[in-house]
C-alpha positions in Angstrom: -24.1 0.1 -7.4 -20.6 -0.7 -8.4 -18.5 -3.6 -7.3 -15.3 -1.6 -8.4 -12.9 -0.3 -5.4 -11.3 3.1 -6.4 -7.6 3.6 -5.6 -6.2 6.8 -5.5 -2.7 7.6 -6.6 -1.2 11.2 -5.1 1.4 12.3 -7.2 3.6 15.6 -6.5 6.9 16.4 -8.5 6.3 20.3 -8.7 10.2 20.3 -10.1 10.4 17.6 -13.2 7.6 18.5 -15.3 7.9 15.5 -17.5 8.6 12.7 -15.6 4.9 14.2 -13.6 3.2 14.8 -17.2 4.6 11.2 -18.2 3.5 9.5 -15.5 0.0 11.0 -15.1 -0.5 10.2 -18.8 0.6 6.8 -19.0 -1.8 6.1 -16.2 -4.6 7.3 -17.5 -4.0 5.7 -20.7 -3.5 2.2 -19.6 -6.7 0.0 -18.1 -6.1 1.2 -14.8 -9.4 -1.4 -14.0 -7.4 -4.5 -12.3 -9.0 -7.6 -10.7 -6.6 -8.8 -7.8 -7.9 -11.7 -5.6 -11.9 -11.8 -6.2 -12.0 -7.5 -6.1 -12.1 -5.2 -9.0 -10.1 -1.8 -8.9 -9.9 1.2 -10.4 -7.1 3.1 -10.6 -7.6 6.9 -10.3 -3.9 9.0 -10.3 -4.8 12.7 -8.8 -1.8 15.5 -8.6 -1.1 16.7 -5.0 -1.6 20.4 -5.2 -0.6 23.3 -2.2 -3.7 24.0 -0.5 -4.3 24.8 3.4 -5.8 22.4 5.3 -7.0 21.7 9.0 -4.0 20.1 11.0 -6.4 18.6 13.8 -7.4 15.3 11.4 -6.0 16.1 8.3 -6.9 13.6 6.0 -6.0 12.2 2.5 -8.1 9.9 0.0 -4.9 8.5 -1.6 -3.8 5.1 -1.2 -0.2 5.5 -2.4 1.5 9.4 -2.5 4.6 9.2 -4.7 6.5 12.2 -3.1 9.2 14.1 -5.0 10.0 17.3 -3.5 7.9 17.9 -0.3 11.4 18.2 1.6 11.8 21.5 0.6 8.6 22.6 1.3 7.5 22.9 5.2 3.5 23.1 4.3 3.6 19.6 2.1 6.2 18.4 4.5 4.3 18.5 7.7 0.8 17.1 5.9 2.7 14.2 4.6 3.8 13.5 7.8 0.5 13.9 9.7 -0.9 11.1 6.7 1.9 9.1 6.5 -0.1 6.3 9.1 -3.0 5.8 6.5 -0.9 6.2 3.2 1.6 4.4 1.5 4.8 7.3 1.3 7.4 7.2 -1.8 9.8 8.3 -0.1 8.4 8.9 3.5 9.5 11.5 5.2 11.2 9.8 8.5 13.2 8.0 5.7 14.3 11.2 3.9 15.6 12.3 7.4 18.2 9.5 6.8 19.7 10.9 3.5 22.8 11.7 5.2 26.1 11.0 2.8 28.4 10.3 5.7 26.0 7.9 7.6 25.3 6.0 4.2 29.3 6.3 3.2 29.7 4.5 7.3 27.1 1.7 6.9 27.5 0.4 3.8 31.1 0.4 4.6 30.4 -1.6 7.4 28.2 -3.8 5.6 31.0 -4.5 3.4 30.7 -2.8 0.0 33.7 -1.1 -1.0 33.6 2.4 -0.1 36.4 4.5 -1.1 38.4 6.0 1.6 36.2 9.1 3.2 36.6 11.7 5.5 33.9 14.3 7.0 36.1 18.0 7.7 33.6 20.8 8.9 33.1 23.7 7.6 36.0 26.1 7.0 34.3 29.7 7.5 32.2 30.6 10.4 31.2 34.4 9.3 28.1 33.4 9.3 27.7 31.8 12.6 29.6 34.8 14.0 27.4 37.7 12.8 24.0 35.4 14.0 22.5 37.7 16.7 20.8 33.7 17.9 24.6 32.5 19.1 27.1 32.9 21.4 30.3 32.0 19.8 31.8 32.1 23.5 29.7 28.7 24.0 30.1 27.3 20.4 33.6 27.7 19.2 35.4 26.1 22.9 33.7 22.4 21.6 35.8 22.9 17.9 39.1 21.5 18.0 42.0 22.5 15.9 42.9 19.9 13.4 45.5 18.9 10.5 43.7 18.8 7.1 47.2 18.4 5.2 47.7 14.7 7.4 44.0 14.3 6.7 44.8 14.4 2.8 48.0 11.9 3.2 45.5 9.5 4.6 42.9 9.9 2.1 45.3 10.0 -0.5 45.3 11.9 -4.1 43.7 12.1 -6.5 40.8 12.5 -4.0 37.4 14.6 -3.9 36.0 17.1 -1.7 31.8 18.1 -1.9 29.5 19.0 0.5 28.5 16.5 2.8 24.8 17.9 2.1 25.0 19.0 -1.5 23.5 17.6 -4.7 23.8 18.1 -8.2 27.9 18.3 -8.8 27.8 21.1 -7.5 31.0 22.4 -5.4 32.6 19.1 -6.3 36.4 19.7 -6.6 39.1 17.4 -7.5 42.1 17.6 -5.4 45.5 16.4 -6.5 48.1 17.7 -3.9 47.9 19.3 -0.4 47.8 23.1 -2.3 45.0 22.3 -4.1 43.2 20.7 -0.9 44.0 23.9 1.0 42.5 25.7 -1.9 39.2 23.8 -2.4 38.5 23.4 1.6 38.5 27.4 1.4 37.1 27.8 -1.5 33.7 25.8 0.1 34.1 27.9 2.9 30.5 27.7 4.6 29.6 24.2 4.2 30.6 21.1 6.0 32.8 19.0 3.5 33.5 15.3 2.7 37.2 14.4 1.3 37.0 11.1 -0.6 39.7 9.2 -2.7 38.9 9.2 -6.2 39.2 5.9 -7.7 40.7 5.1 -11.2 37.5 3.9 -13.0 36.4 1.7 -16.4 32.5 2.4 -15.9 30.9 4.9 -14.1 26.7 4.0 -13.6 24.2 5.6 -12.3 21.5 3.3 -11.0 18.0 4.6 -10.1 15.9 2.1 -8.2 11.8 1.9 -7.9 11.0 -0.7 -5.7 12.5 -3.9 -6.8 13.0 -2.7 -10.0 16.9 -1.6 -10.7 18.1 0.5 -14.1 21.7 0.8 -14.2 23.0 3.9 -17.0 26.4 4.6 -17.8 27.0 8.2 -16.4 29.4 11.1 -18.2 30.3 13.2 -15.1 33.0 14.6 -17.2 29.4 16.1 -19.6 30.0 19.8 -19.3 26.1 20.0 -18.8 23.7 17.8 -17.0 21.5 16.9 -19.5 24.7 15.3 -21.7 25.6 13.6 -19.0 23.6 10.3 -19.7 25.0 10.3 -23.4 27.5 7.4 -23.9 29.5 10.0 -25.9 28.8 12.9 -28.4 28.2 10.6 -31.1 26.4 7.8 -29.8 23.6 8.4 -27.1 23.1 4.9 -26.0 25.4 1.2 -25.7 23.2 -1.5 -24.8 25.3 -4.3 -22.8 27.9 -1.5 -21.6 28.2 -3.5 -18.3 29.0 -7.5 -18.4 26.0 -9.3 -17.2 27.3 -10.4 -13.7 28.4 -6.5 -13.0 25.1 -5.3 -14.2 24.1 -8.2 -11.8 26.3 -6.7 -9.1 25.4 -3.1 -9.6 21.7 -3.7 -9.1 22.2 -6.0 -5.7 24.0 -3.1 -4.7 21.3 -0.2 -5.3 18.5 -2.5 -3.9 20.4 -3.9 -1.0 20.4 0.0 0.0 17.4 0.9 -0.6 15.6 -1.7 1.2 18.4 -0.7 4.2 17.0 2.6 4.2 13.8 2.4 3.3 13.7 4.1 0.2 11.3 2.9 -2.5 12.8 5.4 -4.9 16.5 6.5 -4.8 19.5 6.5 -7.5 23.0 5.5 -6.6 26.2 6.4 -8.1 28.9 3.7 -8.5 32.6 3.9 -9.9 33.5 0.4 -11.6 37.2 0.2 -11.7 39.8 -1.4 -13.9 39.8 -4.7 -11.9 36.1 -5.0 -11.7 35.5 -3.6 -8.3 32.1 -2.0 -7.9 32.5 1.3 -5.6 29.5 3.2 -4.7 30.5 7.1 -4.2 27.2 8.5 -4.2 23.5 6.9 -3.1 21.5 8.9 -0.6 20.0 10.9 -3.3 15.5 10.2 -3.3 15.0 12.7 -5.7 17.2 11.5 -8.5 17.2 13.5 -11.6 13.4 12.4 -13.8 13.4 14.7 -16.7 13.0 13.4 -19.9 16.2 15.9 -21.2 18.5 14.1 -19.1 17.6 10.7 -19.1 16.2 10.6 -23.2 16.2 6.8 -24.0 16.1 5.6 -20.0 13.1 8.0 -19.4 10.2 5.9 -20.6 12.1 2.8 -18.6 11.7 5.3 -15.2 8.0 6.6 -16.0 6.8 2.7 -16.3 8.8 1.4 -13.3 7.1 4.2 -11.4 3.7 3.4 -12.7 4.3 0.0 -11.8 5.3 0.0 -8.3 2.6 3.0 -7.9 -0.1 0.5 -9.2 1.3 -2.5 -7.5 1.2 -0.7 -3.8 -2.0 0.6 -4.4 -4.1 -2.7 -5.3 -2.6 -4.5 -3.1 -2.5 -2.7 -0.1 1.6 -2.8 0.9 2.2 -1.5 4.1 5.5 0.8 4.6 8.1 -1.1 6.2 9.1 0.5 9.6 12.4 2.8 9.2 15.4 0.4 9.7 13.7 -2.6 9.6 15.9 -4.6 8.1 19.1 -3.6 9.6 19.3 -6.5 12.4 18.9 -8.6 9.7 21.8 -7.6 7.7 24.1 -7.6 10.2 23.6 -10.9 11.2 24.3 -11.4 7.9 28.1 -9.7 8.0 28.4 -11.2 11.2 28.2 -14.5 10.1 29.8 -13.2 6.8 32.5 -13.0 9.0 32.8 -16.0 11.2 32.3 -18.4 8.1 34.8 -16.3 6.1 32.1 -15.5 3.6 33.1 -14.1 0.1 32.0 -10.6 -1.0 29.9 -12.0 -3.8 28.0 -14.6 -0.9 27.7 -11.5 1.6 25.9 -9.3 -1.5 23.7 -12.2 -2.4 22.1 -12.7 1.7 21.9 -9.1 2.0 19.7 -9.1 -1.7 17.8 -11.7 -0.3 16.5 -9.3 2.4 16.3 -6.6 0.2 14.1 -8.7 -1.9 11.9 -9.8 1.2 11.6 -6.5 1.7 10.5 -4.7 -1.6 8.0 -8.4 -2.0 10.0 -8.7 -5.0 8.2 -12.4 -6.2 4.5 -10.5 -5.3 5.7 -8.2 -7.4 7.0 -10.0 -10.3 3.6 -12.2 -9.8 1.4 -8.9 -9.6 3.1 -7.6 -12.7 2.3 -11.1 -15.1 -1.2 -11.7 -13.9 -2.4 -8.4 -13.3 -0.5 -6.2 -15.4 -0.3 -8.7 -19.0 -0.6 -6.2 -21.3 0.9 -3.4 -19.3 3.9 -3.3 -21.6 2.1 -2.8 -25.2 -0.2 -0.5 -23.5 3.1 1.6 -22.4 4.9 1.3 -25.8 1.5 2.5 -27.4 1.4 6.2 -24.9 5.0 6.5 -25.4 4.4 6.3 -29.7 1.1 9.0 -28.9 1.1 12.4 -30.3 0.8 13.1 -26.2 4.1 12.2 -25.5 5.5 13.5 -28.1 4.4 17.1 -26.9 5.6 16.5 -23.4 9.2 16.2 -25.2 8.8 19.2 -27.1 7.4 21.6 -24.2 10.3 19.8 -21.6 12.8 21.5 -24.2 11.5 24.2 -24.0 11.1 24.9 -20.5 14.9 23.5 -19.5 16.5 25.4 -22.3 15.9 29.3 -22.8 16.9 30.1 -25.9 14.2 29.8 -28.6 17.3 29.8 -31.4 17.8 25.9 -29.4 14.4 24.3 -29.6 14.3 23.1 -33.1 18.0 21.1 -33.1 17.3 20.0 -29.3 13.7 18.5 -30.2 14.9 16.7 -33.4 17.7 15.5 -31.4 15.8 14.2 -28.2 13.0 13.0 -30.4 15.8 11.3 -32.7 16.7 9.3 -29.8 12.6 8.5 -28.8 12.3 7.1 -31.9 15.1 4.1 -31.4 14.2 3.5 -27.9 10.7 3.2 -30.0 12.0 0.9 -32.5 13.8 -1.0 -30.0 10.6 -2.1 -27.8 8.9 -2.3 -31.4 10.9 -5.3 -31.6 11.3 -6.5 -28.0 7.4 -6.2 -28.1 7.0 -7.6 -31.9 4.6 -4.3 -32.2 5.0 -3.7 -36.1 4.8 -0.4 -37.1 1.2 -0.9 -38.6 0.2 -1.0 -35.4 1.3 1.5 -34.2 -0.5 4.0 -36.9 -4.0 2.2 -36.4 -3.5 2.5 -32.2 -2.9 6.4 -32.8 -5.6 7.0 -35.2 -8.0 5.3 -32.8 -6.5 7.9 -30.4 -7.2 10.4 -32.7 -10.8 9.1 -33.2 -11.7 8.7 -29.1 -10.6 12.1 -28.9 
């Protein structure tokens, strides 16, 4: 009879077909048998695939689900709440119910980071509502109050934003620079409730996705004419390492963690303007199903997949438990209370909120769990990433996300192109020499 205790990992992405392929590979191709604390484990990572099930006792065998996606879909949504007591949820679903821009843009603001000035203006077109058979605009429409979007802009001030309070993406994201053009936008949204937010004059603009304790800040293009540019540095050069000075980067992380753990959210990305005098603004970070796919994110994707696997890993051996929703939240405002009485700087208020953030996300544990159990977890990774397997992940990814067959041959060579440095640069973060790398994939080859 074996000792070994199996862990299962669920995994459901049904949207980002590498970042799912990626992940499911690279755990199956580490040792996923790990001794913690006298027991021995074995990992086993299992898609979560649509299937009906009974409601009265519905079960699941997984220890950790890492859900991507089950928000839009009613049938996962409802059985990952009805499991959620007896399995660990990336993200959970009650926390998901908090990805709310304007409540994020309010307590943060609170909190103390430096939110640019934001207002919340409903929607602009009611044709909809008015033709639903299910309402009576006679009860509706007294409780809507006439109100003055040009004195709304004054306050705001231009150049300023305006985006759906709901929306994702970029899309319907319209900069405004004068009261015409705010008039123009608001109507041009028409049937969607609207945020209007001052734009701010910036050096840097990062994008930081967050697993867990684990924070990796990437300089953003938003001015990229396609999303899959957008985490190019430029047309000519696809990635600058130390693009932030080290106590920004510093800054930037603290920010993205102290918000997650705020939350709850063990996966999230957050969006944060830098500007000319060094002041971090976040604009965007309720987003906990940040873009995964190896065509966007090129050189940061094999950074993402092993964070993931990680944290996945991590929970499952040793048994987290989900932190209730809002947890932490007396906690941090003690902290800006006393912040305030003891005239606390903005760098000492960051640092006590990361400190809960940390308690939170068992950061040490983690760090601990990650030297002792997972030593050789990083030359295992570099070794899947330099497989013949990954490599055909990057070519079917291109062509799924881009439909003309004419493409595939330049946009292969070029995401492959950049693979290749991010594999030369672990090669020598790693001290892997290239010799090794051809005997681990002709042992592949041979086991295969």
């Amino acid at each position: 009879m074996s000792d070994k205790q199996e862990v299962v990992i669920g995994i459901m992405d049904p949207n980002s077909f590498s970042f799912r392929a990626a992940l499911e590979g690279l755990l199956h191709h580490i040792d996923r048998e790990i001794k913690y604390k006298g027991k021995t484990y074995e990992v086993v990572p299992r898609r979560i695939v649509s299937r009906p099930y009974n409601v009265l006792g519905a079960k699941t065998s997984c220890s950790v689900i890492l859900n991507r996606g089950a928000h839009w879909n009613p049938h996962h949504n409802s059985f990952f709440h009805l499991v959620m007591p007896h399995s660990y949820m990336i993200n959970d679903m009650v926390s998901f119910k908090s990805i709310d821009k304007n409540t994020s843009y309010g307590h943060m603001h609170e909190l103390g980071l430096h939110i640019p000035p934001t207002w919340a203006i409903p929607q602009a077109d009611y044709s909809k509502l008015l033709e639903s058979d299910r309402v009576d605009p006679d009860l509706i429409f007294p409780d809507y109050e006439l109100f003055d979007l040009a004195a709304i802009g004054e306050e705001v001030g231009y150049p300023s934003y305006m985006k759906p309070q709901d929306g994702g993406g970029w899309v319907d994201v319209v900069k405004v620079n004068n009261v015409h053009e705010l008039h123009d936008a608001y109507h041009k949204i028409k049937d969607k409730p609207v945020n209007l937010q001052k734009a701010v004059d910036y050096k840097e603009f990062v994008r930081v996705v967050g697993v867990g304790p684990q924070m990796m800040p990437m300089h953003y293009n938003a001015g990229a004419e396609h999303s899959h540019d957008r985490y190019l540095r430029s047309e000519e050069t696809a990635i600058e390492h130390g693009f932030l000075p080290a106590e920004q980067f510093d800054e930037v992380c603290k920010i993205t963690k102290i918000i997650n753990a705020f939350y709850n959210w063990d996966h999230n990305s957050c969006e944060i303007l830098v500007d000319h005098d060094g002041v971090a603004h976040p604009i965007d970070f309720a987003n906990a199903y940040p873009d995964s796919n190896v065509t966007s994110l090129h050189f940061y994707f094999p950074e993402l997949v092993k964070a993931m696997a990680r944290w996945l890993i991590f929970i499952a051996v040793t048994g987290r438990k989900k932190p209730l929703f809002a947890q932490y939240w007396d906690d941090m405002l003690k902290i800006k209370e006393k912040a305030e009485k003891k005239g606390w700087s903005y760098k000492q208020k960051l640092d006590a909120y990361a400190e809960i953030a940390d308690e939170a996300f068992q950061t040490k544990e983690f760090d601990k769990f990650c030297k002792e159990q997972l030593a050789h977890f990083e030359e295992q990774a570099y070794h899947y990433f330099a497989s013949e397997a990954f490599d055909s992940i990057i070519g079917e990814s291109v062509e799924r996300y881009f439909k003309f067959p004419h493409e595939w041959p330049n946009k292969k060579m070029h995401y492959k192109g950049i693979h290749h440095f991010w594999l030369h640069c672990e090669r020598n973060r790693l001290c892997i020499s290239l010799e090794e790398e051809v005997e681990e994939r002709s042992t592949a080859k041979a086991d295969a």
